[in-house]
N, C-alpha and C positions, 0 to 999 in steps of 0.2 A: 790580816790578809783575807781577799775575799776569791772565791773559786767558783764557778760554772762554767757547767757543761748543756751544750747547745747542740739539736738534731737539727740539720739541715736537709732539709724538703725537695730544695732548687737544686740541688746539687750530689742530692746521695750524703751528705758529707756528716760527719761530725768536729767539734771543737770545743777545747777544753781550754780555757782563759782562768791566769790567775790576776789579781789587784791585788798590790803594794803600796804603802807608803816610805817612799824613800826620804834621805836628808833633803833633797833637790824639789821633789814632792811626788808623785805618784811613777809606778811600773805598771805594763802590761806586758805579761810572757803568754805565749798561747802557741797553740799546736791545731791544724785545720784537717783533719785524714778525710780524703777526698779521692773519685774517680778520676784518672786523667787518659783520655785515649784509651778507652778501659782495663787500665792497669791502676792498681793501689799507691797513690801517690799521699805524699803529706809537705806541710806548708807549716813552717818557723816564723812567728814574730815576735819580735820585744820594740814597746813605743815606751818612750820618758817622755813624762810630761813635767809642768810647773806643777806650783801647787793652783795656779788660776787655770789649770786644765789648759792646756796650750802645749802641744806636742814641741817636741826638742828635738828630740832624736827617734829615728824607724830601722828597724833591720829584718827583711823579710828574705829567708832562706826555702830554697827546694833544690828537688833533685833536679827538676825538669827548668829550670831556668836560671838565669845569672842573677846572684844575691843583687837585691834594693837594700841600699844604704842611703839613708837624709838625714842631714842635721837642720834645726832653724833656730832661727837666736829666739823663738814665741811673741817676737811681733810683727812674723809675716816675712820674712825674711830666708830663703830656704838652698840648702846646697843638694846636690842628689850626686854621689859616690864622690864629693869633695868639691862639684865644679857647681858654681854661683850659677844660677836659674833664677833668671828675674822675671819669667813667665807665671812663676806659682805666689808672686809678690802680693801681700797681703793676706794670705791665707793662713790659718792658724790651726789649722784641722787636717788632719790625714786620716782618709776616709778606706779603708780594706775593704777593696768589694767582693772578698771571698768570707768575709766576716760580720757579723753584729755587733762587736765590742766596740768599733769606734762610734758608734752614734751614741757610746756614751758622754765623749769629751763637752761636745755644743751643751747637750742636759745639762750636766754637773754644771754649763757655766753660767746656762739660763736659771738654773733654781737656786742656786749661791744668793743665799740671804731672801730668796722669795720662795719658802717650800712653801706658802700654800696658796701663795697667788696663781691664780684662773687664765689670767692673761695674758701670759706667756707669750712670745714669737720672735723670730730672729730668721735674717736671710744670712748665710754663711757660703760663705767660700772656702772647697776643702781640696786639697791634693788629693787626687782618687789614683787608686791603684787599682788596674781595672783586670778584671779576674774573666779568659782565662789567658787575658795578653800577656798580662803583667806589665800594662801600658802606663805609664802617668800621664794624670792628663788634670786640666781644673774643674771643678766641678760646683754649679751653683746649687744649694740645698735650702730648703725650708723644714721650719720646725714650729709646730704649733701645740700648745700645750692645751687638750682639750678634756682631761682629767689631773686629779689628783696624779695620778700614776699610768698618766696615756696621752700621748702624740702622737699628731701627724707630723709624717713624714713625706718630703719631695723634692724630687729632682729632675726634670725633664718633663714628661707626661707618666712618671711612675709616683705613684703614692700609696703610703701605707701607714697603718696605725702600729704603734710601738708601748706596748706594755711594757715598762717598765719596776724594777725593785727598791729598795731604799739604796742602792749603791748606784745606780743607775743603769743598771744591764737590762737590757731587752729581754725581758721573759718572751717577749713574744713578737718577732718581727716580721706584718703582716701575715703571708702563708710561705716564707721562705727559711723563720729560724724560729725553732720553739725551746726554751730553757726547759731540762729534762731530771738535772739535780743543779744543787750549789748549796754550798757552805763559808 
């Protein structure tokens, strides 16, 4: 199991993210303690993925809003609280935009069998859950591997470099999420 803890910059916030490997292939459980309306709020998720990194199942719990429930069969295919959404079709990424863990999925799936190749890149399409809506919506992303252990990242007209670990977690994402400890 792999654990980090992340200071958020943008948001006041912190988060604590665990990695598992299950039968199925990977867990992510995490916990986001965050400002909301300035009162002390926190934010529940667990994502299963495959072992080809391709999210399956998301469950995002708070106090302040109605749990997000998605399942996808991982190739693109996606339900949100049971009902078929052919809007997010093709998408294999659920992207937390209160979070840094998920830009590990796309990594893991770009350096699977190319850790030291330079020329990395991939245009992806992810189900973003958009933080402080709690809106789904689709989202087109770029990833460009421009180190050993650094990507750009973008989405719109936002871009950011993403320091990454050998698990693939953002040490450092842009000036919004900086890893503080991990084990």
């Amino acid at each position: 199991m792999a654990t980090i803890l992340w200071r958020g910059d943008w948001f006041s916030s912190s988060e604590y993210c665990e990695m598992a490997i299950t039968d199925a292939g990977h867990r992510l459980n995490g916990v986001v303690l965050i400002p909301m309306e300035g009162k002390p709020a926190h934010l529940r998720y667990r994502i299963d993925l495959d072992y080809g990194w391709r999210t399956r199942s998301v469950a995002v719990v708070s106090e302040h809003h109605l749990p997000v429930v998605m399942t996808s069969d991982g190739e693109g295919h996606w339900f949100v609280s049971g009902e078929d959404t052919p809007a997010f079709d093709g998408c294999v990424d659920i992207d937390l935009g209160f979070s840094p863990s998920t830009k590990t999925f796309p990594i893991r799936r770009l350096t699977r069998g190319h850790a030291d190749d330079l020329e990395l890149r991939a245009n992806v399409n992810a189900v973003c859950l958009r933080f402080p809506e709690m809106k789904l919506q689709l989202q087109q992303q770029s990833y460009e591997r421009i180190g050993l252990d650094r990507w750009r990242y973008g989405t719109g007209d936002f871009t950011a470099e993403i320091d990454v670990d050998t698990n693939g977690f953002a040490r450092r994402f842009g000036d919004l999420w900086t890893a503080v400890a991990d084990a």
